[in-house]
N, C-alpha and C positions, 0 to 999 in steps of 0.2 A: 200511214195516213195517205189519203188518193189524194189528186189535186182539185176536183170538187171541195172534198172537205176541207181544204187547209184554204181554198178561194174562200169560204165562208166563216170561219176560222178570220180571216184578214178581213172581211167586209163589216164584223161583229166586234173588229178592236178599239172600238170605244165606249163596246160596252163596259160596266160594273163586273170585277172580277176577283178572286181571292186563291191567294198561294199556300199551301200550307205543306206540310214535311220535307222543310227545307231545314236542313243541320248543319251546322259552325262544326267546322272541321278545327278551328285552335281547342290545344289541350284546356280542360275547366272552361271553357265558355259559354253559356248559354244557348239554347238555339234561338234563331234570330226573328221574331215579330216582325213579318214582311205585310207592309203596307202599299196597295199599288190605286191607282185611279181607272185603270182600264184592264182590258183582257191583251190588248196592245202593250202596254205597261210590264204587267205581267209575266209577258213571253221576253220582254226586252231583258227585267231582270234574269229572270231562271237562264237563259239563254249567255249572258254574261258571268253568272255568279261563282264558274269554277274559276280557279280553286281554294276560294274562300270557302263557300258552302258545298255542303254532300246533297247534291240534288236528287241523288236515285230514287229517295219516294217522293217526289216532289209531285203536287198534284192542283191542277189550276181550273177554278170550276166557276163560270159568269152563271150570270144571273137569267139568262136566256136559255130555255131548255133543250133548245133546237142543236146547241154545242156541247158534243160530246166534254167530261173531263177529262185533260190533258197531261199527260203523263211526261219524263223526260225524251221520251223517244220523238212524242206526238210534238212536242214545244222545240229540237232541234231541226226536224223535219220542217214546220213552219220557218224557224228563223233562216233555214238554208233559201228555200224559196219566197221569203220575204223582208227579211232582216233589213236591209237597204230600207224598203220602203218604211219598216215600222218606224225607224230612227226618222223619217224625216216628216210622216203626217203625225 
């Protein structure tokens, strides 16, 4: 992901966003009903979630068309270059 994209990526994180193929790595658990408020949110959780959850098909897609969905490569890549700032706006 280039730094345009991931600028815009970080300017769209409060939009409406949703997580999905994220897996609970304990044995018999369920997988885990992730609920977030933002696309900011979002990347905070996936970005945090090892090694509780198995992220690799983890997939985060806002409600604005203009943001590609976000894959684990696409959401580490943002949290490297933004991660500070999501934690504090």
């Amino acid at each position: 992901m280039d730094r345009p994209a991931m600028a815009s990526v970080f300017r769209m994180r409060h939009a409406p966003a949703t997580v999905s193929g994220v897996r609970s790595t304990g044995q018999g658990q369920a997988d885990p009903v992730i609920r977030v408020n933002s696309l900011g949110d979002a990347i905070r959780f996936v970005a945090n979630a090892f090694p509780n959850y198995d992220i690799s098909a983890v997939a985060i897609t806002c409600d604005d068309p203009s943001i590609p969905r976000l894959g684990s490569l696409e959401v580490k890549a943002v949290w490297r270059e933004y991660g500070e700032r999501l934690v504090r706006e």
